[in-house]
N, C-alpha and C positions, 0 to 999 in steps of 0.2 A: 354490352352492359353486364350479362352474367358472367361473363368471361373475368370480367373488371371485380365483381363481386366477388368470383371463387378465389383470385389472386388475395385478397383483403380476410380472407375467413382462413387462408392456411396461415396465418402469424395470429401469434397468442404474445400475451405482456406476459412475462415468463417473470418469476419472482426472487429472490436471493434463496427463496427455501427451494423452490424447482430446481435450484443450480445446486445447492448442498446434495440434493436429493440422487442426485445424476453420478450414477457406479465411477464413468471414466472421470468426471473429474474428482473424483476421491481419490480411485487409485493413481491421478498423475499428480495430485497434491502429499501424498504419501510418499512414493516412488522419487518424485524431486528431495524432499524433504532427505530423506537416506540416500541418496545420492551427495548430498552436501554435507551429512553429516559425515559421509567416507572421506571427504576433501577439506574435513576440516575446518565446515563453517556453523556459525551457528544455528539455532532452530529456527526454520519458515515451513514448520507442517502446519495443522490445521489451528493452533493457536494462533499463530501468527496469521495467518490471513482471515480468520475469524475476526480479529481485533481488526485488523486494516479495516475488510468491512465495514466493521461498526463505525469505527473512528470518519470514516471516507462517506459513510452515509450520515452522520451528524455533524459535520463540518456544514454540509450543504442544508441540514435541518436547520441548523442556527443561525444564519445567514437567508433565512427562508428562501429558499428554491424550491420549484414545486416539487412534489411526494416521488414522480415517476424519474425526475431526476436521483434523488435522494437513490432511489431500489437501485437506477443503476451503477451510481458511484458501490455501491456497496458488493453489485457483481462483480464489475472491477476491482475491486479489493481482494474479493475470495479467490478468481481465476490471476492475479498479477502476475502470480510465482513459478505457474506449471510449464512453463519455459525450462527451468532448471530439471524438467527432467531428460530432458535431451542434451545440452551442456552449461555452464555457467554463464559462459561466456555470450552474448547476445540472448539472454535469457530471456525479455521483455520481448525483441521483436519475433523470438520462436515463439512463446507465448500468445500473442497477438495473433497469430498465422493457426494456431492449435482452434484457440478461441472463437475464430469466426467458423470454422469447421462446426465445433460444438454448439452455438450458437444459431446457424441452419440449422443443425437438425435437430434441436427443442424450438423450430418453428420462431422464433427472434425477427422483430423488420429490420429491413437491410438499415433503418435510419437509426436504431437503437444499437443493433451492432457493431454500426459504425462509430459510435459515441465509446462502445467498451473499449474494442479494439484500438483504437488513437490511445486509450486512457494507456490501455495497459500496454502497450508500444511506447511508450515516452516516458514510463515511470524511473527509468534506470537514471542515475545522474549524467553520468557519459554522453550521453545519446539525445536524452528527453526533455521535453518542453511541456508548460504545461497549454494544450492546445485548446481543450474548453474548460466546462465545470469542473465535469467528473473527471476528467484530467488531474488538476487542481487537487482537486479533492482528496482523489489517491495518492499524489505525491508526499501532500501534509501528513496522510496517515501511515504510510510505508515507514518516512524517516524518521516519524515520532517514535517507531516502536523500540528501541533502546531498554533493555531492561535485561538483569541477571536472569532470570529464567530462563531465557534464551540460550545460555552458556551452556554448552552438552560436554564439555569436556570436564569430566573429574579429578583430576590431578591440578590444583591450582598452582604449582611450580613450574606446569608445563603451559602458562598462559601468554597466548601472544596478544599484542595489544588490544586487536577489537577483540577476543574474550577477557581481559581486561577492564578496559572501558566497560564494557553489555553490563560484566559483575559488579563492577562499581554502583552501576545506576539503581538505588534501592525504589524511586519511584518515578514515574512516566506521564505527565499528561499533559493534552494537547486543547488546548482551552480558548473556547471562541467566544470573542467578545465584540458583539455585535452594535454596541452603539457606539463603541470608541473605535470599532474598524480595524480592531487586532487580533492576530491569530497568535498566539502564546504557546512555546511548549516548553514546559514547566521539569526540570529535572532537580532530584533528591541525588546526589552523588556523594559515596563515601572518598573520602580523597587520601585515606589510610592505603584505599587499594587504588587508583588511578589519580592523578591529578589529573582536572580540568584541563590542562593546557593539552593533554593526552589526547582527550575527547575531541578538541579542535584539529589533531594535528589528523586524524582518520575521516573526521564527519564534517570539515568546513566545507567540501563540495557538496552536500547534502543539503546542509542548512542555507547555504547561497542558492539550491532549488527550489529552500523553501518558500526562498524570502518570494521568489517568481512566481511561486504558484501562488503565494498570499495573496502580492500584486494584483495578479489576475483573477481574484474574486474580490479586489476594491477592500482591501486589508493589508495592513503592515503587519511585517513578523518579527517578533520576539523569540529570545534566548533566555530564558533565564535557569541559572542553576545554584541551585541554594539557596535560594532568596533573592541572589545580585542579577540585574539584566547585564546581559554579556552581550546582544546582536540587540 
């Protein structure tokens, strides 16, 4: 019986600020981030998974899920990304593998890090499913993040499509609507600088994630941009 007790006193409910707080994963959320900014992609340092978080933990707010689901959609969010500091390429399931390392040692139970890890293992479109909540959760808020700030390249002549598209998008949000069962994400697009049909031609795999991971929180997904529903 104490045996049983000491196994249950070494895991703590670790929090989204315990996670922020944690040196290595700053520096592999940094270190990813210029690493992709070398290859030419847009920005996913701490802005971007900052916002995931949030977004990823207020999906599941709106939808009322309990509170300890909620923190963990929102780790999931912050830790998605630090995959890419090892390579682009399978970034989610490098990610996932870093994770539960980190994860053990700020003391995490194996059942909550099993929750991240799936999350952040299946975020990628390629690959991923949404497998539970917080799955779900992440997915909605990864693909919503669309927006100009993200564009690190300063020479607008030398824009390839998705820095394009990101610059177009003047505004971003991902809008849960809980009595009608729809999850919405809402885009401002200047079409001076991309057309619409641009947007589709880079992020229809994304958005067909979305519509799954909607699904699987008993929600239908919307498109809309500029006012008009497009999905």
């Amino acid at each position: 019986m104490a045996k049983m007790m000491d196994n249950k006193n070494k895991y703590s409910n670790i929090t989204l600020e315990d996670v922020k707080k944690n040196p290595i994963v700053d520096a592999f959320i940094k270190s990813a981030n210029d690493y992709l900014g070398t290859i030419g992609y847009t920005e996913h340092g701490v802005r971007h998974v900052s916002l995931v978080a949030s977004i990823a933990s207020n999906v599941l707010l709106h939808l009322d899920y309990p509170k300890r689901l909620q923190e963990l959609a929102g780790i999931a969010g912050y830790v998605h990304d630090i995959g890419n500091v090892i390579n682009r390429n399978d970034h989610g399931r490098s990610a996932a593998l870093m994770v539960m390392r980190l994860l053990k040692d700020m003391g995490t139970t194996p059942e909550e890090t099993s929750l991240i890890i799936s999350a952040v293992g299946n975020h990628e479109e390629e690959v991923g499913d949404p497998v539970n909540p917080v799955a779900a959760a992440l997915i909605l808020a990864d693909k919503s993040d669309v927006h100009k700030t993200r564009v690190r390249n300063p020479d607008i002549s030398k824009y390839d499509i998705h820095d394009r598209v990101n610059y177009a998008v003047e505004k971003s949000f991902l809008k849960v609507l809980k009595d009608k069962k729809i999850i919405s994400l809402q885009l401002t697009v200047n079409t001076q600088i991309s057309k619409v049909m641009e947007y589709f031609e880079i992020f229809m795999s994304r958005m067909l994630m979305c519509r799954r991971a909607a699904s699987f929180l008993n929600c239908a997904f919307e498109l809309i941009i500029n006012e008009r529903k497009l999905l």
